[in-house]
C-alpha positions in Angstrom: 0.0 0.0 0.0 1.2 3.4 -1.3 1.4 6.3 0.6 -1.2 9.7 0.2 -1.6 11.3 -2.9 -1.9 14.7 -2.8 -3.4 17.0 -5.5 -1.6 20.4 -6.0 -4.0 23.0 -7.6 -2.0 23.9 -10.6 -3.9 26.4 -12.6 -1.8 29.8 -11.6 0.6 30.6 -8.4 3.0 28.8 -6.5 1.9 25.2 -6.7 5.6 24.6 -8.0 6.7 25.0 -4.4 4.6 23.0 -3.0 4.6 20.0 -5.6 8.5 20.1 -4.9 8.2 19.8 -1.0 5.5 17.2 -0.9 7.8 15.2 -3.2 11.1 16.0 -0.8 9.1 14.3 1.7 8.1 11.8 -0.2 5.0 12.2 -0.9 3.2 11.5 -4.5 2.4 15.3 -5.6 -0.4 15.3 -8.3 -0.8 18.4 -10.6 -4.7 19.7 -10.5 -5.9 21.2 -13.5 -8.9 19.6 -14.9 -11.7 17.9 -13.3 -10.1 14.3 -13.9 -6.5 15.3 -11.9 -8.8 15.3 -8.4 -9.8 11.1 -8.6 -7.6 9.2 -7.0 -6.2 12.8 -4.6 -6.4 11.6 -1.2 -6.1 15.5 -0.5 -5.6 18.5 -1.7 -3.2 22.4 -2.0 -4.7 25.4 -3.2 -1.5 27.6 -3.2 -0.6 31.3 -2.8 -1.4 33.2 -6.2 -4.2 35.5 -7.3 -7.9 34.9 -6.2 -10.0 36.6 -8.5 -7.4 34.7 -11.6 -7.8 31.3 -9.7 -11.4 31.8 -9.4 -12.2 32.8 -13.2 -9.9 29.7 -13.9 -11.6 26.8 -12.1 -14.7 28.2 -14.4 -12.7 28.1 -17.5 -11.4 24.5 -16.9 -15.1 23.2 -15.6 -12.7 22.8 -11.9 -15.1 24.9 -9.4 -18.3 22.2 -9.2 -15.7 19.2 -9.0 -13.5 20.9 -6.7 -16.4 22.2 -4.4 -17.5 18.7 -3.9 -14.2 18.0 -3.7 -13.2 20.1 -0.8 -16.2 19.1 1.7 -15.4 15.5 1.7 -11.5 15.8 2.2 -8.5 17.2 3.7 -7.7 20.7 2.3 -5.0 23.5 2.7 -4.9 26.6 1.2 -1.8 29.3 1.4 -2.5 33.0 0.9 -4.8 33.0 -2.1 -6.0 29.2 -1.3 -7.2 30.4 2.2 -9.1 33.5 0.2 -10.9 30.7 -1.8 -11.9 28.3 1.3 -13.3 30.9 3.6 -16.9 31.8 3.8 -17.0 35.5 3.8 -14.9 37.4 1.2 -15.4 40.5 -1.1 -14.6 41.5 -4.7 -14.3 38.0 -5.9 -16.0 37.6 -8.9 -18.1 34.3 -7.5 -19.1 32.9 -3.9 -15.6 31.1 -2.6 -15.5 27.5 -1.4 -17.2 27.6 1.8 -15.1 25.1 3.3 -13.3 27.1 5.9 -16.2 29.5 8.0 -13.4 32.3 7.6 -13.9 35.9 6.6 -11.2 37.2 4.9 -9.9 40.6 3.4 -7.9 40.4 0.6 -4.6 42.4 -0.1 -4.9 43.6 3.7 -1.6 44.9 4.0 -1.5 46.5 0.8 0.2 46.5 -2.2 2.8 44.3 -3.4 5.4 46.9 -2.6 4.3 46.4 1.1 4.8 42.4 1.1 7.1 41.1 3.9 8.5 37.9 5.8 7.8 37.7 10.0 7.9 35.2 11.9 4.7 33.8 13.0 3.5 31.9 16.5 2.4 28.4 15.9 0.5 28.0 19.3 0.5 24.0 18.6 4.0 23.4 17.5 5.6 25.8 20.4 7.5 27.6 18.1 7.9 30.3 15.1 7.9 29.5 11.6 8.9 32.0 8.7 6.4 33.3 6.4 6.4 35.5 3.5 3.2 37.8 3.2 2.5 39.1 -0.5 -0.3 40.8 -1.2 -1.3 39.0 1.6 -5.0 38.3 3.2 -6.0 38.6 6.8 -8.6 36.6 8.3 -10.8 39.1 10.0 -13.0 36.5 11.6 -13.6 33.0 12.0 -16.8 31.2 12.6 -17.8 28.8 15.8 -15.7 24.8 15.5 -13.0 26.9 13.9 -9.4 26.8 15.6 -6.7 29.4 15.7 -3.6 27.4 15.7 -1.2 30.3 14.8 -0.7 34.4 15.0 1.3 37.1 13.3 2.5 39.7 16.6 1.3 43.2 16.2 4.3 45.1 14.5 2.8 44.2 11.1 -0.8 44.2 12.0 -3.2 46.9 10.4 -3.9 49.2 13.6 -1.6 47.4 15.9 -3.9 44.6 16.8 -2.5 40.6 16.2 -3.6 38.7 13.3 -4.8 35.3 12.9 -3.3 33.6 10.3 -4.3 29.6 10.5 -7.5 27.8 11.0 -7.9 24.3 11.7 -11.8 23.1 11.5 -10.9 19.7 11.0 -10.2 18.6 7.7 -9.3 22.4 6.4 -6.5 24.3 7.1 -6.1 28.0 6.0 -2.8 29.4 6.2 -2.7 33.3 4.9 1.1 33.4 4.6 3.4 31.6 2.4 5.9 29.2 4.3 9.5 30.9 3.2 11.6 28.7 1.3 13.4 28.0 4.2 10.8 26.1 4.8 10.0 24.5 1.6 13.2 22.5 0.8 12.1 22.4 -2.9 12.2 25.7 -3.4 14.9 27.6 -5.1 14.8 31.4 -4.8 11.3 30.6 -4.0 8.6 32.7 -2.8 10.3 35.2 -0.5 13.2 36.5 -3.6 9.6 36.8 -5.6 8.9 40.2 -4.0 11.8 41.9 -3.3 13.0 41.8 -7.1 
């Protein structure tokens, strides 16, 4: 018996990265970008990209129904634009996001990409900081009631000085609003975090 098989949404963003760390680890990395990619997926990455692109994409490719179903029946994680599409409540998309996640989420809230930057972030379970590289990056403004918090961004980069929440954990969806540095993504080469700062 094999081990998972993961689906790597592959229509626009950085699924490279990802697709190159799940394989570092060993892990069968399948690219997602018709409706026939997500049989067999055991679960599934919606990477960091752009939201309203990704959205108007998964209609082009007949991918929102079969990943709708998709994403209420198994695990999910979605990175920056990924978590935009999972939550609940988000505006100036140009449909209704997944609904997986019961999130609400502004887009672009630190601004523009000339305001992207790395911090470290508080993982609460892990006892620890990870890196993470925000572009363009959301903020999840709320989250709904069975939804945990498992990780915070401090206040120094926070709109108004208050701390943001930054991953969700309802189970079998994650929503992570940052993109793990390639420090952290062994794959990875400049990777995400040289992206920005050219």
């Amino acid at each position: 018996m094999g081990g998972p098989r993961v689906g790597v949404l592959s229509l626009q963003g950085d699924f490279a990265c990802h697709r190159a760390t799940l394989e570092a680890l060993g892990v069968e990395a399948v690219r997602v970008t018709l409706p026939r990619d997500l049989e067999g997926a055991d679960a599934l990455i919606l990477p960091g990209g752009e939201s309203t692109t990704m959205m108007r994409l998964l209609a082009a490719t007949g991918l929102d129904l079969p990943l709708l179903a998709f994403v209420r029946e198994r695990p999910v994680l979605g990175t920056c634009a990924g978590t935009i599409l999972l939550g609940t409540r988000v505006q100036g998309l140009p449909g209704p996001p997944l609904g997986a996640l019961d999130i609400e989420v502004a887009r672009n809230a630190y601004g523009r990409q000339i305001d992207s930057f790395s911090a470290e972030v508080d993982v609460e379970p892990l006892g620890r900081r990870v890196h993470g590289v925000f572009i363009r990056a959301p903020r999840i403004l709320s989250v709904g009631p069975g939804v945990e918090v498992v990780a915070r961004l401090g206040t120094a980069h926070a709109p108004g000085g208050r701390e943001s929440r930054w991953e969700c954990a309802p189970g079998a969806s994650w929503g992570c609003a940052f993109i793990p540095s390639s420090r952290a993504m062994p794959g990875c080469t400049p990777g995400s975090s040289a992206r920005w700062r050219a």
